[in-house]
KOLKOLMI-253331 format. One line per 5 residues: number of its first residue (from 1); for each residue y, x, z of N, C-alpha, C. Coordinates in steps of 0.001 Angstrom, whole numbers, plus 500000, padded with zeros to 6 digits. Atoms other than C-alpha are relative to their C-alpha. Last residue first. Example, Ala and Ser with C-alpha at 12.3 -4.5 7.8 and 13.67 -1.06 7.14 Angstrom:
BEGIN
2 = 498810 499180 499940 498940 513670 507140 501090 499230 500730 ~ 498810 500890 500000 495500 512300 507800 501200 500900 500000 .
***
This chain:
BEGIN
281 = 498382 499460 499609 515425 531692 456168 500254 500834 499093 ~ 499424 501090 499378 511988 529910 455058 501501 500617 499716 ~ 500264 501013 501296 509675 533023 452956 501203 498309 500306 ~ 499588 499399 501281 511407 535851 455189 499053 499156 498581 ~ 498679 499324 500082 512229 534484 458456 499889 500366 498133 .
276 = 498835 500811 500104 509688 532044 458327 501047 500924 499431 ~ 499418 499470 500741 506299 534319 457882 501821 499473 499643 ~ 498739 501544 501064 505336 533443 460766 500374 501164 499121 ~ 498067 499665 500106 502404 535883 462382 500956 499309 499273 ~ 498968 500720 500922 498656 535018 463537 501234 500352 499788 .
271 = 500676 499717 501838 495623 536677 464937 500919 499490 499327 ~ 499286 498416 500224 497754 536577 468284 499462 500617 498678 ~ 499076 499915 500827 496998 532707 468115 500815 501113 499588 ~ 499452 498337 499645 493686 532765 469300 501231 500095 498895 ~ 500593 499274 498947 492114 529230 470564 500292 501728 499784 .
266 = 499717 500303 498492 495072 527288 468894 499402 500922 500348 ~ 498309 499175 499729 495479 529647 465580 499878 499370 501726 ~ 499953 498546 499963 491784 529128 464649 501209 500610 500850 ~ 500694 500080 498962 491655 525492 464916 499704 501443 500486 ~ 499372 500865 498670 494579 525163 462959 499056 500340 500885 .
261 = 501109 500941 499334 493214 527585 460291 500251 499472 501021 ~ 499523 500616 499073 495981 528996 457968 498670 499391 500630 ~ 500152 501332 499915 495743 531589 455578 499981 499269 501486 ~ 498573 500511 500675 496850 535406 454443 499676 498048 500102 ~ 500691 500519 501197 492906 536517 455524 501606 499399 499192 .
256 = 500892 499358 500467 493961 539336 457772 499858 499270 498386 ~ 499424 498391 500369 497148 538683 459773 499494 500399 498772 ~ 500852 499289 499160 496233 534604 459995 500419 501401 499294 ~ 501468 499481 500716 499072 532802 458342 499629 501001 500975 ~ 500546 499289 498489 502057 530861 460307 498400 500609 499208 .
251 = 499522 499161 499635 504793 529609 457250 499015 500609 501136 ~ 499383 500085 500753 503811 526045 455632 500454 501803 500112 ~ 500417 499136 500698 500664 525926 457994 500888 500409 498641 ~ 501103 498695 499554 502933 525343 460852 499535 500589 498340 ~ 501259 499871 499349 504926 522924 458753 499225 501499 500710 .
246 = 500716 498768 499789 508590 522970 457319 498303 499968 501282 ~ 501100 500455 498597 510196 520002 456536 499175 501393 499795 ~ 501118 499043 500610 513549 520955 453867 499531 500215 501765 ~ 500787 500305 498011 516917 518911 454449 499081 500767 499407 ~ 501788 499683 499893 519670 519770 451747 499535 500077 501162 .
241 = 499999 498807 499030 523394 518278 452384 498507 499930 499542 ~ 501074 500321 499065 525643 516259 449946 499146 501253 500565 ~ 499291 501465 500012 529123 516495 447715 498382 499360 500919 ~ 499394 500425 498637 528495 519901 448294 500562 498974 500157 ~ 498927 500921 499857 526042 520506 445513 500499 500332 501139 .
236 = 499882 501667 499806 523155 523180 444912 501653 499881 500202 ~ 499521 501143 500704 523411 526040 443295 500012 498722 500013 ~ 499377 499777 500910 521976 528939 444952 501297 499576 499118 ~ 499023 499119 499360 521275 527914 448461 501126 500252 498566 ~ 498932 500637 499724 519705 524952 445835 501233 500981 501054 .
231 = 499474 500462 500734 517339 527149 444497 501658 499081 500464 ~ 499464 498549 500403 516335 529707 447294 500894 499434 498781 ~ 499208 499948 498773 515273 526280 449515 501252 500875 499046 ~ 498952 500282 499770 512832 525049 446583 501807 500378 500386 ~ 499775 498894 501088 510162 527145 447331 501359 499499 499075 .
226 = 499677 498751 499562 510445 525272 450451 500354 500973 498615 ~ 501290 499587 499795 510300 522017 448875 500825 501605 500659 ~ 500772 499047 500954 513342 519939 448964 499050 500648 500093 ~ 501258 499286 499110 514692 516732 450602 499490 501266 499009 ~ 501501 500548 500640 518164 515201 449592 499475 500808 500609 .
221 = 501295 498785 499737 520871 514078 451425 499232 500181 498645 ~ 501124 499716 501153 523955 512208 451804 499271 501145 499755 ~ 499557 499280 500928 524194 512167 455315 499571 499840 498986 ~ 498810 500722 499621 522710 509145 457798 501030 501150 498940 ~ 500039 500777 501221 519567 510958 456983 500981 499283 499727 .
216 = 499530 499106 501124 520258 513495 459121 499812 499306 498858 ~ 498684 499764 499890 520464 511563 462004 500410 500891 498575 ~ 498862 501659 499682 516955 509823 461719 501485 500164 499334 ~ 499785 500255 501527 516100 513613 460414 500432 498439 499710 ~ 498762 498662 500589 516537 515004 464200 500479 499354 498460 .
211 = 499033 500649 499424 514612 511814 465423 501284 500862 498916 ~ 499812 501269 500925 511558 512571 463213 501571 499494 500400 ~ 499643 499908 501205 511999 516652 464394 499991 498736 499169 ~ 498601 499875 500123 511759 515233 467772 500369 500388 498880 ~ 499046 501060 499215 509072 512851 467621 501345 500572 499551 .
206 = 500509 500687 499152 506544 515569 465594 501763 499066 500229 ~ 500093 501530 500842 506541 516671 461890 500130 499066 501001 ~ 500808 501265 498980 507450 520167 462881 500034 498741 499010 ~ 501029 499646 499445 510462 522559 462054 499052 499174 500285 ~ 500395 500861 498609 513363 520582 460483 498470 500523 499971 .
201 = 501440 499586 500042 515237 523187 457661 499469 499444 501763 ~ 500550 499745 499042 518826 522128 457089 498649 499515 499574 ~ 501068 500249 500088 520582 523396 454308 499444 499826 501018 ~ 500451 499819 498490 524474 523417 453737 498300 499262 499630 ~ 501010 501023 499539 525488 524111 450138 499488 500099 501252 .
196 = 500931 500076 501211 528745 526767 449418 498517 498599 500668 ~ 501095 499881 499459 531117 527564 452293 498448 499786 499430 ~ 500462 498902 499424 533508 527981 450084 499304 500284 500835 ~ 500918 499103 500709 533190 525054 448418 499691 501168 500596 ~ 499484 498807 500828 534945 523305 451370 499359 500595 498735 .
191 = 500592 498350 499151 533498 519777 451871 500149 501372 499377 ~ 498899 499428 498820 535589 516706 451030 499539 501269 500367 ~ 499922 498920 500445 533653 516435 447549 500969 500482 500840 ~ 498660 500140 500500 533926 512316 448080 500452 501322 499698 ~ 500698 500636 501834 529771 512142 448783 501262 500200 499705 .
186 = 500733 499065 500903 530971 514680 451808 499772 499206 498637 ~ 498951 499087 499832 533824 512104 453298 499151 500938 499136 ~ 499174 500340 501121 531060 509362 453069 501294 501191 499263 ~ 500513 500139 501318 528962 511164 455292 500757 499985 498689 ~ 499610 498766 500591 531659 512116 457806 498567 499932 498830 .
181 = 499152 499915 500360 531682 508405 457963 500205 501114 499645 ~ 500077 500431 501178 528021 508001 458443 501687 500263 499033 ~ 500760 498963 501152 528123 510730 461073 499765 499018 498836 ~ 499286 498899 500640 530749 508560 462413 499546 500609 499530 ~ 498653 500707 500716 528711 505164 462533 501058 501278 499994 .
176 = 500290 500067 501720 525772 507211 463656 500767 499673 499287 ~ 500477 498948 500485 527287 507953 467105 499782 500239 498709 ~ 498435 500069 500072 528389 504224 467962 499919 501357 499471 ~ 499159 500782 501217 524815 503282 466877 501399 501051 499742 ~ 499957 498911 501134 523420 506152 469355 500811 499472 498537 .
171 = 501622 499905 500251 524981 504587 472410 499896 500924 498545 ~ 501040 500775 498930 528083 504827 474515 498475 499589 499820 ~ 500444 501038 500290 529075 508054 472947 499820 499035 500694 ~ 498422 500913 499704 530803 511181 474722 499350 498987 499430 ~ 499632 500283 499299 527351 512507 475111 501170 499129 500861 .
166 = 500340 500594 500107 526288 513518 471796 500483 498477 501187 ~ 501274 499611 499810 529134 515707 471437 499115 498699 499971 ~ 500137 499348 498564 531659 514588 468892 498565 500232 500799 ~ 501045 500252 499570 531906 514439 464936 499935 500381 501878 ~ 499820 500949 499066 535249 514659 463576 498785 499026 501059 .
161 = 498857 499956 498997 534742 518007 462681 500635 498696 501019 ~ 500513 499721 498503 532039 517426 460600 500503 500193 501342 ~ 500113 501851 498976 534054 516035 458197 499427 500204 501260 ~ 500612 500644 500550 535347 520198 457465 499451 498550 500731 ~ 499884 501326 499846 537955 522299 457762 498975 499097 499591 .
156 = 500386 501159 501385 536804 525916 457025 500043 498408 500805 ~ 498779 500092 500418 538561 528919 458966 499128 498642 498670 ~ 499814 498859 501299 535835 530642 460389 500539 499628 499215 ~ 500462 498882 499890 536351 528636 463399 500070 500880 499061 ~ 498872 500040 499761 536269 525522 461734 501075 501096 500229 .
151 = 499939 499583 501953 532624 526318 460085 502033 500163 500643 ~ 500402 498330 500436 531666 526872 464430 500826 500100 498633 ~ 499338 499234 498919 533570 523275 465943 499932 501953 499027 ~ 498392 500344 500197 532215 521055 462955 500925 501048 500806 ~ 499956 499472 501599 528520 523040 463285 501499 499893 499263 .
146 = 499742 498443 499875 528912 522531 467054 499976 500554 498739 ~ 498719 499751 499247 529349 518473 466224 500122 501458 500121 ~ 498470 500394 500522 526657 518593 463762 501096 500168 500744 ~ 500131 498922 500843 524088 520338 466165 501335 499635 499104 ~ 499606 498331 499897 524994 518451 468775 500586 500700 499131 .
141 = 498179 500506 500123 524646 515101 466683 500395 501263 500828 ~ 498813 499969 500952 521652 516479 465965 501158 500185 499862 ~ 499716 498691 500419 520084 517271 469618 500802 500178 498805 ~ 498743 499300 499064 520846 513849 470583 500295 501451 499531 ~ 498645 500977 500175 518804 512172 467722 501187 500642 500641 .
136 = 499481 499032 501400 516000 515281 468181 501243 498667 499717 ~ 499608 498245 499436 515864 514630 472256 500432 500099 498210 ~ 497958 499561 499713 516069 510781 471064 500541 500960 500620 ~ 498990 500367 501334 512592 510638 468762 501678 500561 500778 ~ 500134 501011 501449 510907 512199 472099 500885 499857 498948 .
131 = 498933 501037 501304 510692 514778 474479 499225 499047 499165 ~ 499847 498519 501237 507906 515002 476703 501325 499332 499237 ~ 498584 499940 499734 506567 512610 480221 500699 501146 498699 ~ 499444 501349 499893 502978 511246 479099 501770 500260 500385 ~ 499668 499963 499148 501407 514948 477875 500774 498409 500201 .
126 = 498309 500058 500409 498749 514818 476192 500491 499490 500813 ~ 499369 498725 499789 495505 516159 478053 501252 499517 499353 ~ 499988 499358 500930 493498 513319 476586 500579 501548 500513 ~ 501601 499612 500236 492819 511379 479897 499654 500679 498973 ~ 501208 501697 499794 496756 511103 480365 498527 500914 499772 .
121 = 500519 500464 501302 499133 514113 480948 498629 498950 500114 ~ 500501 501388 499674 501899 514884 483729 498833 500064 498884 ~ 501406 499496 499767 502292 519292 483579 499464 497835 500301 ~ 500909 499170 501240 505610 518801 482266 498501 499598 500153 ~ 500015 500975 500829 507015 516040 484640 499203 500734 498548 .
116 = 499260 499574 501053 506214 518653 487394 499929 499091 499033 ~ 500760 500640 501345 504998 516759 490460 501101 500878 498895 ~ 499502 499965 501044 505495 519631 493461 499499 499517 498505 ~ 500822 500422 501177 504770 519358 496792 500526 500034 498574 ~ 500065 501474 500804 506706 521469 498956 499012 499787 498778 .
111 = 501516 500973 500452 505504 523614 501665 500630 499028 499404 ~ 499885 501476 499081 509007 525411 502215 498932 499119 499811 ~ 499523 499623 498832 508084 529045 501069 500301 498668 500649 ~ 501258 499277 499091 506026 527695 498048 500540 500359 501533 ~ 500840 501164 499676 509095 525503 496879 498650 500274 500829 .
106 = 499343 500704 499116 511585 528830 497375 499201 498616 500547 ~ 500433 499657 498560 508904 530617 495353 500882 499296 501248 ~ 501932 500481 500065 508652 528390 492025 500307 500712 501652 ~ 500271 500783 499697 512938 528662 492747 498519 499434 500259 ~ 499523 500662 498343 513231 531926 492993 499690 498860 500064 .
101 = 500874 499398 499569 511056 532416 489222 500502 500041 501907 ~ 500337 501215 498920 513062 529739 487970 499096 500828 500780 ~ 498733 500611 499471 515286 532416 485576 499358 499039 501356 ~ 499621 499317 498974 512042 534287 484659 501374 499385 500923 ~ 498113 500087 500110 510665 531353 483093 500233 501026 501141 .
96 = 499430 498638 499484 507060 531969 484334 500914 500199 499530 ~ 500072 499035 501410 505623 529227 481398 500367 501405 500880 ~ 501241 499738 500586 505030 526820 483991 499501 500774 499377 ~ 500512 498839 499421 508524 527307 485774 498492 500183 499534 ~ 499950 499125 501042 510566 524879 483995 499652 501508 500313 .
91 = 499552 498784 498930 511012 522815 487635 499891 501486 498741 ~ 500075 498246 501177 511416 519655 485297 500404 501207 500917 ~ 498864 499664 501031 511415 516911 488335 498900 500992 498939 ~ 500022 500416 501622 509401 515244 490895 501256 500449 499482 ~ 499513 499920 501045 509243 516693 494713 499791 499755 498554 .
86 = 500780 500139 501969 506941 515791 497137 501422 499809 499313 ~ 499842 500650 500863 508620 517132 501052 499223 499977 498677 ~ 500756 500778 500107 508186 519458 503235 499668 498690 499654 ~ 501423 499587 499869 511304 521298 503519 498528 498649 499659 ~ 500520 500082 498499 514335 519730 502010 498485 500860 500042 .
81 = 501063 500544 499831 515755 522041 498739 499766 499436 501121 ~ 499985 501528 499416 519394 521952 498744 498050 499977 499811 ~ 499301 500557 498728 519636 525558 499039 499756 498233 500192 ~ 500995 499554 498689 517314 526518 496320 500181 499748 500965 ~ 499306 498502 499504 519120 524335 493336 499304 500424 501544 .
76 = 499112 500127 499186 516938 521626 491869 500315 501401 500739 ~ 500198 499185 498780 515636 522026 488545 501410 499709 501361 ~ 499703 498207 500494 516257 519047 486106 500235 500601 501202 ~ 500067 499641 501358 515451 515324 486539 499599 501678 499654 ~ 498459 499441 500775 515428 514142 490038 498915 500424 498296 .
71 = 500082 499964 501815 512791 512431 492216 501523 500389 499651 ~ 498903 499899 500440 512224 512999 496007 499803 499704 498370 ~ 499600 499561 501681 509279 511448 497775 501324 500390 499555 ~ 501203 499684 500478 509094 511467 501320 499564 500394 499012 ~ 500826 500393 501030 512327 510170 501844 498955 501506 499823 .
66 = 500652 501238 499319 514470 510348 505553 498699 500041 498907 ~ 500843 499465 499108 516321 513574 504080 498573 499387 500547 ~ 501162 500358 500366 517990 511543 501231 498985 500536 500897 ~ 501060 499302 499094 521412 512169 503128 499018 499235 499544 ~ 500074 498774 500199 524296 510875 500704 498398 500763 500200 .
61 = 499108 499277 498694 524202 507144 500979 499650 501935 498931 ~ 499036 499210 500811 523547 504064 498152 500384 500729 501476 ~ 499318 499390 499049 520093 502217 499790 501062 501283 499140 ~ 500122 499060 499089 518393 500172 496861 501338 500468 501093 ~ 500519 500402 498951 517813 496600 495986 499962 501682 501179 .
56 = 501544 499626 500493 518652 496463 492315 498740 500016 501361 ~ 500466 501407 499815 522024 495222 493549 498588 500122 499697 ~ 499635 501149 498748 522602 499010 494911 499261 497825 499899 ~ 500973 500192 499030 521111 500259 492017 499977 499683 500810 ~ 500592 501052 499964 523759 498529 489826 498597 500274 500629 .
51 = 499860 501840 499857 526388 499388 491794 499004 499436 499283 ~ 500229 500126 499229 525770 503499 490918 499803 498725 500502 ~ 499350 499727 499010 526488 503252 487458 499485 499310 501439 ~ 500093 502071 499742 523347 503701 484938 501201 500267 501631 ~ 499547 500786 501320 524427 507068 482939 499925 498395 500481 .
46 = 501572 500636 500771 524632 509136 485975 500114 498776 498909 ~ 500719 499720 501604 527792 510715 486213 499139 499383 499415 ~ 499567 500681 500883 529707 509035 489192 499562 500681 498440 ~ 499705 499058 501065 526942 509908 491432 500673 498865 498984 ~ 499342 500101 500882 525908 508641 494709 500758 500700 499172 .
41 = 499520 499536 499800 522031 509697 495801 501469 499477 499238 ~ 499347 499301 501426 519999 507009 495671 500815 500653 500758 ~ 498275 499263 499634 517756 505867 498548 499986 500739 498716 ~ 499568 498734 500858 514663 503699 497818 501568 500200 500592 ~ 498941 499410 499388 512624 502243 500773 500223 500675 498889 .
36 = 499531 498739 499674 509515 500751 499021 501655 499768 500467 ~ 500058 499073 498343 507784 497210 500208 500691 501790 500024 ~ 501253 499568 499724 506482 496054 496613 500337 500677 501701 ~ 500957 501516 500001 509567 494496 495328 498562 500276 500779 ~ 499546 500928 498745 511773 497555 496668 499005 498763 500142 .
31 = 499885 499548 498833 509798 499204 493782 500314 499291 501135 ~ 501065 500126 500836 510243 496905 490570 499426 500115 501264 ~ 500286 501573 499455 513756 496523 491895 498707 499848 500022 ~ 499621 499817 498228 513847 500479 491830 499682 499158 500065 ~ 501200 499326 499390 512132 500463 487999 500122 499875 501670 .
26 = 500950 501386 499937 514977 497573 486849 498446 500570 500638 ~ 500108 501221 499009 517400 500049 487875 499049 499444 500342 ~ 498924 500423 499970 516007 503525 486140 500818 498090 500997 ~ 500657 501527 499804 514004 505753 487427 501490 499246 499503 ~ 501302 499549 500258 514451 510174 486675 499618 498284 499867 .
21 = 500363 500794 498568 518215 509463 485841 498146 500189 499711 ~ 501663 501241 500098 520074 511045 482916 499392 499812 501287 ~ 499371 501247 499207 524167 511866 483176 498371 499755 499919 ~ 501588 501173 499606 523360 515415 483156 500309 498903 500230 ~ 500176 501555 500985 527123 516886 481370 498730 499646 500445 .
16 = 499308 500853 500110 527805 519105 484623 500072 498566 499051 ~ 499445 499978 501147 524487 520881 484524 501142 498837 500056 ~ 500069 498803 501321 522447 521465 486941 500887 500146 499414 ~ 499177 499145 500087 523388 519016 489402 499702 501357 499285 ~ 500363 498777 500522 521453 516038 489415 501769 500881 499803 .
11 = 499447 499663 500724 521998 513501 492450 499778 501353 499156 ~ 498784 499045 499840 518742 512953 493509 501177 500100 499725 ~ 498925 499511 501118 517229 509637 493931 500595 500865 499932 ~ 498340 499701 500032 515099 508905 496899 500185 500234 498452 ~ 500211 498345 501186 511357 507890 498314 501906 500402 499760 .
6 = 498682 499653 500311 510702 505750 501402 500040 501037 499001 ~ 500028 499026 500455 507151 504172 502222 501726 500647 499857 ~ 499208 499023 498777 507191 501086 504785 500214 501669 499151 ~ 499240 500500 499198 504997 498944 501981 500411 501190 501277 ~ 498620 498877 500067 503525 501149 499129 501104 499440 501483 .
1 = 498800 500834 500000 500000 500000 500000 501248 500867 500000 .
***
């Protein structure tokens, strides 16, 4: 039974732009409904405003101490760790990230538990908490927006410029509706020549490279083959933008035989080397 339990809400602090939330309202009410104690931490960043976990049924204070469970998003800083406590977040220490390498030991030194949202995965081994379609949607409009900020920079005005981060948005519509506009602006031969054809190359076939090309399709586009890529750098247009899908076995050959064996590359992938840089880039 979850009845008399208490868990919490962190405020995240990593990163000044984190407005994301590990639960969202209708998950607390979901909770409280069943007998939990939730405490939120208050935060005027988080993307769902504070008032509506309050009517949702939870406790709005500072001091999460009382909870048993903690949940947050992204690594929590070493000082605010409580002792003995279950922690949920991205602690980005699986891989031996040397940067989290205090923090994996700060959680060992205070006996905390630790759910990593990485390491979640169903009866397959895949994982149930991972990016998705709207890590490569968000990441775009990044990318465009720092692409408007960088060509600017080296002295080239371009639509992209009126593109902002992903973040200032209220959703992704309101987002797409300017990258459609700095669309239109490219089909109209607004884009410097001198910077000559822009090409983007989407790694993968998975969630986030489908999201990434969501946003990139919203440009006039076209798609090309790799062998392709060397043609249009050449002589393509700037009244639109080249995309070009790039696959593992499109670029990752075994040292020896010059080929690709998926089942080969998982269980030993040091038999393998990209050829990206110099058949891709």
């Amino acid at each position: 039974t979850l009845g008399g339990k208490v868990m919490a809400i962190r405020r995240e602090d990593q990163s000044v732009w984190e407005r994301r939330a590990p639960l969202a309202p209708q998950h607390v009410r979901k909770l409280v409904k069943r007998g939990v104690r939730v405490l939120v931490q208050p935060s005027n960043r988080r993307a769902y405003p504070t008032q509506m976990y309050q009517l949702a049924g939870a406790k709005i204070q500072e001091d999460i101490g009382e909870a048993s469970v903690i949940m947050g998003v992204k690594q929590v800083p070493v000082d605010k760790i409580i002792p003995n406590r279950t922690y949920c977040f991205f602690s980005h220490t699986i891989k031996a990230q040397e940067a989290n390498m205090p923090l994996l030991d700060a959680l060992l030194e205070k006996n905390v538990r630790l759910i990593d949202y990485e390491k979640m995965v169903d009866d397959n081994g895949q994982r149930v908490v991972a990016f998705g379609t709207y890590a490569g949607v968000a990441g775009m409009i990044n990318i465009l927006h720092g692409l408007g900020i960088r060509l600017l920079a080296l002295g080239h005005h371009t639509p992209f410029m009126h593109i902002g981060p992903a973040h200032n948005y209220r959703n992704t519509e309101m987002a797409r509706q300017v990258i459609r506009d700095a669309g239109y602006e490219i089909s109209l031969n607004m884009m410097p020549r001198s910077i000559g054809p822009l090409t983007f190359v989407f790694t993968g076939t998975g969630k986030v490279s489908q999201g990434a090309q969501e946003i990139f399709q919203d440009l006039p586009h076209e798609y090309v083959t790799i062998k392709g890529l060397k043609k249009v750098a050449e002589k393509g247009w700037t009244n639109k933008v080249y995309g070009c899908e790039v696959s593992r076995e499109d670029h990752i050959i075994n040292r020896n035989t010059g080929r690709f064996d998926a089942a080969e590359y998982e269980e030993f992938p040091d038999r393998y080397i990209s050829t990206f840089s110099r058949n891709v880039s």
